[in-house]
Structure formats: structure tokens, C-alpha cells
C-alpha positions as CSV (number, residue, x, y, z in Angstrom):
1,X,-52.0,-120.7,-31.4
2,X,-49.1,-120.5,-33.5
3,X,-51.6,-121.1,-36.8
4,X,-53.2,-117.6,-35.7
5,X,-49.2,-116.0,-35.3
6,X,-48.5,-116.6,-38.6
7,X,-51.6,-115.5,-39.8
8,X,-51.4,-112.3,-38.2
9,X,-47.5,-111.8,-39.5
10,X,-49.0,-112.1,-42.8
11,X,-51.5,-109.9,-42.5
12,X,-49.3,-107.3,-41.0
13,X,-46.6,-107.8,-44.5
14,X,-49.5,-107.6,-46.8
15,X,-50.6,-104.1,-44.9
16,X,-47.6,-102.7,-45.0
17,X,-46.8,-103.3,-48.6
18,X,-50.1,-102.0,-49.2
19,X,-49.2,-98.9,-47.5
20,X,-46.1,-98.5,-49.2
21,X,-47.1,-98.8,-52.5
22,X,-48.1,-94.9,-53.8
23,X,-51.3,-94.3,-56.1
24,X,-50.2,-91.3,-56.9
25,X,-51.3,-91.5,-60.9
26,X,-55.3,-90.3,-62.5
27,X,-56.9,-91.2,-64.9
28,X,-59.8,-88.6,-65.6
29,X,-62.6,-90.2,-67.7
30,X,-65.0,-88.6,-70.3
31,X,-67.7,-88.8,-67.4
32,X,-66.0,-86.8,-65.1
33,X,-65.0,-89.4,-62.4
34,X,-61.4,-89.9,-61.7
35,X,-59.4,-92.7,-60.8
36,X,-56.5,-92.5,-58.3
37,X,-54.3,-95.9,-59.1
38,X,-50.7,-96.5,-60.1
39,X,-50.5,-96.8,-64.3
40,X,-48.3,-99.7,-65.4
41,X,-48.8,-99.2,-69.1
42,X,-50.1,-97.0,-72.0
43,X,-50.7,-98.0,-75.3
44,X,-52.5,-97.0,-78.1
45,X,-56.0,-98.4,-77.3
46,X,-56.1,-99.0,-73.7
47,X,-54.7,-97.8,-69.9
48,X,-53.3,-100.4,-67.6
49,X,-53.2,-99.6,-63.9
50,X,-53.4,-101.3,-60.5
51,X,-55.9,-99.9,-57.3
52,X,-56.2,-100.3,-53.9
53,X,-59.4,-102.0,-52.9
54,X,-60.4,-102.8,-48.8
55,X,-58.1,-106.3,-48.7
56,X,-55.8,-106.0,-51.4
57,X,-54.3,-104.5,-54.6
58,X,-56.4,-104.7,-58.2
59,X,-55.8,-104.8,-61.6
60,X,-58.0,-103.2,-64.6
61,X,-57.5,-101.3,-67.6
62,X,-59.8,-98.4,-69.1
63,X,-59.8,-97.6,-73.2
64,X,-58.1,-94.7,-74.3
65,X,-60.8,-93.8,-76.0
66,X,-63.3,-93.0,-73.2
67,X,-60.4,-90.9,-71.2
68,X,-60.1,-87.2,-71.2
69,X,-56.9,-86.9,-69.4
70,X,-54.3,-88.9,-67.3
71,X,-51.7,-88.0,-65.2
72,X,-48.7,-90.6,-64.9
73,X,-46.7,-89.0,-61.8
74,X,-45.4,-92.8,-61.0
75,X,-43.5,-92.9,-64.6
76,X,-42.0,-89.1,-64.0
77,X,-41.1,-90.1,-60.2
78,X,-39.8,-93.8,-61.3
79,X,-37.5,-92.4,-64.5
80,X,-37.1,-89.3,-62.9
81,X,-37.9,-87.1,-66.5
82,X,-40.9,-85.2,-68.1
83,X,-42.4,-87.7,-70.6
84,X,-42.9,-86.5,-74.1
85,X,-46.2,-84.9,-75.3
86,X,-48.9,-87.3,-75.7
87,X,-50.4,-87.9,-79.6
88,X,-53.7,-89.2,-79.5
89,X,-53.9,-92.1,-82.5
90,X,-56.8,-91.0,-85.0
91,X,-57.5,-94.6,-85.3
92,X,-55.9,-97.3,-83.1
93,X,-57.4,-100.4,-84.4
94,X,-55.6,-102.0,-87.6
95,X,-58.9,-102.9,-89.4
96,X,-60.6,-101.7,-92.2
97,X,-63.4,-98.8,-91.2
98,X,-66.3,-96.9,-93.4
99,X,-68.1,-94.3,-94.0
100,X,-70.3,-91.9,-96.3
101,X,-68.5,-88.2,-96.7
102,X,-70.7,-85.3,-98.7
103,X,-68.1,-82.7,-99.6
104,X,-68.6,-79.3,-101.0
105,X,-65.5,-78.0,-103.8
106,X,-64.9,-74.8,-104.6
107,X,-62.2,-74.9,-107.4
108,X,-62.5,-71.9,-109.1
109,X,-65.0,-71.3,-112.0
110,X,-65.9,-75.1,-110.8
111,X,-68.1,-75.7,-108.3
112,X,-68.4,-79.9,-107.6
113,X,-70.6,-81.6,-104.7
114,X,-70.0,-84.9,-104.0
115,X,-71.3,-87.7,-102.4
116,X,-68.9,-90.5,-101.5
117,X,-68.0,-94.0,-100.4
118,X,-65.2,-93.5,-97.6
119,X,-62.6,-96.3,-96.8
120,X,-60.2,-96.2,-93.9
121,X,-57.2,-97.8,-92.4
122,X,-55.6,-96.2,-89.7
123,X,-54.3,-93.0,-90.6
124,X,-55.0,-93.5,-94.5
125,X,-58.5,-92.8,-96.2
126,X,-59.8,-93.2,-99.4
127,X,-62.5,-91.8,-100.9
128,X,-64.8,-92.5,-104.3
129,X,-67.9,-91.9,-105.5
130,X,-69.9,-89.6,-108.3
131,X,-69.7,-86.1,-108.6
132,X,-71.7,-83.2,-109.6
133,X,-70.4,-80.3,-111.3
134,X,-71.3,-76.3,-112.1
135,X,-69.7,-74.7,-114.5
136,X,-69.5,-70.7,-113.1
137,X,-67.9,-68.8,-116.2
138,X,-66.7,-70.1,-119.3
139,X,-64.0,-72.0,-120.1
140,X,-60.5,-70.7,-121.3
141,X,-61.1,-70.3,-124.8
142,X,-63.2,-68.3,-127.3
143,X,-65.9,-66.1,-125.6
144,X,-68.1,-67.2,-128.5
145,X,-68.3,-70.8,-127.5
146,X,-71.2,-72.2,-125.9
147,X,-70.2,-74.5,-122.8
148,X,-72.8,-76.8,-121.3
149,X,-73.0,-75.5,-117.5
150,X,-73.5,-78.8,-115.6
151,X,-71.9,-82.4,-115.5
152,X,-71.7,-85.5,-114.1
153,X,-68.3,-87.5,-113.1
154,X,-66.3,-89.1,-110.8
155,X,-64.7,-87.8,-107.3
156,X,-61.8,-89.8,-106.0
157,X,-59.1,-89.3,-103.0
158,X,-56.3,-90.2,-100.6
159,X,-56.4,-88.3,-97.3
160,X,-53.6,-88.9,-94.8
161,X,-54.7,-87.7,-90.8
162,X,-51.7,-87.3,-88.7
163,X,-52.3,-88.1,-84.7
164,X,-52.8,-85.1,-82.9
165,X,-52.8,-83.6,-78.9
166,X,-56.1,-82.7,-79.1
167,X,-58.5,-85.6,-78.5
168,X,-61.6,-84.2,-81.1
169,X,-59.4,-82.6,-84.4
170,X,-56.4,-83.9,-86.6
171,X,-54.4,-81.9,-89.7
172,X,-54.7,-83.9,-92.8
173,X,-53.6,-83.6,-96.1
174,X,-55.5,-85.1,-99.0
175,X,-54.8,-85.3,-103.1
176,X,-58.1,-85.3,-105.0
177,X,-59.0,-86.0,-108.3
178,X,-62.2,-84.6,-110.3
179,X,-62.8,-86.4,-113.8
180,X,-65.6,-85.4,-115.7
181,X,-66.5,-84.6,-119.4
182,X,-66.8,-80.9,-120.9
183,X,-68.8,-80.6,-123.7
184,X,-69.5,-76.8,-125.5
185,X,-70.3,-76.0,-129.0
186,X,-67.5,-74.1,-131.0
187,X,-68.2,-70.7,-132.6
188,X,-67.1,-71.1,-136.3
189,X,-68.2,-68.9,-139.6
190,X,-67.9,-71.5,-142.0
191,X,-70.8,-73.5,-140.0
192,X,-73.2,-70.9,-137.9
193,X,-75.5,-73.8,-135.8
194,X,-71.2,-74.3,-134.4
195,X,-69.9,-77.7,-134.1
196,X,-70.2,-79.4,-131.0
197,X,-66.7,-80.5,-128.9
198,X,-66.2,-82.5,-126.0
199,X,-63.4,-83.6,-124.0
200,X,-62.4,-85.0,-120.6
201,X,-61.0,-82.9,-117.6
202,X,-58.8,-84.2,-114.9
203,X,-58.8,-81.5,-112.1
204,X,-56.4,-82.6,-109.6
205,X,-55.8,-80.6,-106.3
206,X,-53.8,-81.1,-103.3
207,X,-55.0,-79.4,-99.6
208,X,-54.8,-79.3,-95.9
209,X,-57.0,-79.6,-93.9
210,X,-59.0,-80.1,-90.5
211,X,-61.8,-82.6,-89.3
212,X,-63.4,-82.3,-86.0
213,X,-65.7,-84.9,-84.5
214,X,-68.9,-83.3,-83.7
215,X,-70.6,-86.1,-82.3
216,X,-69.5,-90.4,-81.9
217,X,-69.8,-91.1,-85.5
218,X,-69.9,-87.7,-87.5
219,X,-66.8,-85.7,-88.4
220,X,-66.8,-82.0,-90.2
221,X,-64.2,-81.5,-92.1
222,X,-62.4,-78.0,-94.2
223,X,-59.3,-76.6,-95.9
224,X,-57.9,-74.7,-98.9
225,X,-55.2,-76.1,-101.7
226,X,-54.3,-75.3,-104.9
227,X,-54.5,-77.6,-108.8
228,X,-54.5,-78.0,-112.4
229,X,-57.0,-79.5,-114.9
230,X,-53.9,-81.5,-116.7
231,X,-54.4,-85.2,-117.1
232,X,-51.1,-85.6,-114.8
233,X,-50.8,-84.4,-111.7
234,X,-50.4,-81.2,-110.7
235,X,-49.1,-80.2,-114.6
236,X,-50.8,-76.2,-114.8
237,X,-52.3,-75.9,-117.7
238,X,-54.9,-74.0,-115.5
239,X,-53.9,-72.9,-111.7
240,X,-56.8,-73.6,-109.4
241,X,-57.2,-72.1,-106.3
242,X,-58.9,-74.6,-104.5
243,X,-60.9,-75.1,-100.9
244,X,-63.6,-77.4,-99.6
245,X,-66.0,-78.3,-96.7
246,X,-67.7,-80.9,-95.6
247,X,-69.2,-83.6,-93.2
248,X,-69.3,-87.3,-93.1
249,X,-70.8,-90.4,-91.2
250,X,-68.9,-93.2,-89.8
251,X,-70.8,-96.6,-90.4
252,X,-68.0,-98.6,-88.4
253,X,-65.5,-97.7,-86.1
């Protein structure tokens, strides 16, 4: 008899705990369904929480990945302020991540396409890979010369993508580098079949941009910036106004 006394006392604590402890927080998922629970903790990759089930109080934790929103009344009630804005990471896992990018230049009379190997860590990305370019109007230099219109070189980058409020789209800003060789025959009277000249061209252009993930893997991507063709950075020996677009394919993530 007493057995069964204590047993019901401890019953009775557990339901009253259970009573008093508020699931006041959500968690809304990509799905649609919604979670009422109590959040203990929010980090850059996952939700902690605890939920009422028929006998007792859970545990589990959802990634922050698959929500859409949360609300974390508990943390506003329990510290008694509004907390700060949340940033959603661009990329909360510290490992190494890939992809193939296809970008579109317009860097005025140049017009460059480029195919590219894309390297990422976190909020830093790197880019490489060869690059076709179209020559729209000649060079700076005598209108008598002959350039060659198209050529072959190499495309490389940094892009930085700061964390943003908006689950889908981050700013970036991104310094790219466009090295190819020009080649044109040079107008002279002393030799009328011209002698032929070639020499390499560093474009190098800094922009800001958006991406927007279109679907799990694939990302579009746009901006505007301005360069040079110097050899060092940013030295204008020709301004170039300077924009681009583009989409690329995440092979791991």
C-alpha cells in the first residue's frame, strides 16, 4: 500500500512539472509543419529543443538548414530583451566544398565566357579555369592595325559571400582576373604585309554582386564592377566598366 503512495506522489510531481514547464517556442520547417517545443540552443548548423510527449518531456534537434522560420519566445521571456536579427551562415560546415560555375563577362570592348572549377570554404571561394574571349572593337591604338578578334586564356577569382537574413540570396564581392594573349598586326609603310605583335593582358576587375539558389545544388549569380587591363591591380591604364552573370552547380555541399 504505501509502494502504490509513493508511486502516485511521484506521478503527481512529474505532472505538475510537466504542466509548468511552457512550450511556448516554433520552429516552422521547410515542409510546412510546425513544432511547438521549448528551444535550448541555436547554432550555426542545428536547433536544440525539448517537447512534451504523452509521459514525459523529449529531447531532439532539427538542422537549420531544413527550417524556414523559428520563433524563440522562451529566450525573449527568460532575458527579458528582443534578440538581434538572425544571419543565416552561407555555409556552416568548415570543410572544403565544389562546384562547376559558367560565367558570362561583359568588360567592355571584351566579352569573356568562362567555364570554371569552383572551390569553397565557408564564406571564401575560389574560382579557375579557361577562358574564352571576343574582342568587340579594336584595341586602343592605331585604327590601321589588324587585331585578331578571339582568344583563349585563363579566368581566375576570390569571391567573399557575407551571411545574410534571407535564407536563398547573399551579397558578395569578388576580384577577378582575365589573362590572355593579344596578338594584331601593326600598320607600318616601310613593311606593307605589317608586322605582326603580341602581348599579354591582365584584366583585373573588382564587383558586387548577388547569388540566389534556385534549386538544392544550383545557384545564379550577377553584378556590375569596374577594372583595368594593367598587369597590377587595379593600375588604369584602361577603365573598364565591368558586369557579369552567371550560374553554377554544386557537386558537394
Amino acid at each position: 500500500m504505501k509502494k502504490n503512495i509513493h508511486i502516485l506522489i511521484i506521478l503527481i510531481f512529474i505532472s505538475v512539472g510537466l504542466k509548468g514547464q511552457e512550450f511556448i517556442d516554433q520552429i516552422i520547417m521547410d515542409s510546412g509543419d510546425t513544432i511547438l517545443c521549448k528551444i535550448t540552443l541555436v547554432n550555426t548548423q542545428n536547433i536544440f529543443y525539448t517537447y512534451k510527449s504523452k509521459r514525459s518531456e523529449k529531447y531532439d534537434h532539427v538542422l537549420i538548414k531544413s527550417v524556414n522560420n523559428y520563433i524563440w519566445a522562451s529566450k525573449n521571456k527568460k532575458n527579458n530583451h528582443v534578440p538581434e536579427k538572425y544571419l543565416h551562415p552561407y555555409d556552416s560546415i568548415n570543410k572544403w566544398n565544389f562546384g562547376i560555375k559558367l560565367t558570362q563577362q561583359f568588360n567592355y570592348p571584351y566579352l569573356h565566357t568562362s567555364p570554371s572549377l569552383s572551390i569553397y570554404r565557408k564564406n571564401h571561394n575560389f574560382h579557375v579555369g579557361p577562358e574564352y574571349t571576343k574582342l568587340l572593337k579594336k584595341y586602343l591604338s592605331d585604327p590601321e592595325d589588324n587585331f585578331q578578334q578571339e582568344y583563349w586564356g585563363i579566368n581566375l577569382g576570390y569571391r567573399y559571400i557575407f551571411n545574410a537574413p534571407w535564407k536563398k540570396t547573399n551579397l558578395f564581392l569578388q576580384m577577378d582576373f582575365s589573362i590572355y594573349q593579344l596578338k594584331y598586326t601593326e600598320a607600318s609603310l616601310a613593311n606593307p604585309q605589317g608586322t605582326k605583335k603580341k602581348y599579354i593582358i591582365v584584366e583585373n576587375v573588382v564587383g558586387i554582386g548577388l547569388n540566389y539558389q534556385i534549386l538544392d545544388r544550383f545557384e545564379i549569380f550577377g553584378g556590375i564592377g569596374f577594372g583595368s587591363t594593367n598587369g597590377f591591380f587595379l593600375m588604369f591604364d584602361q577603365f573598364i566598366p565591368h558586369s557579369f552573370l552567371g550560374i553554377e552547380y554544386k557537386i558537394k555541399k
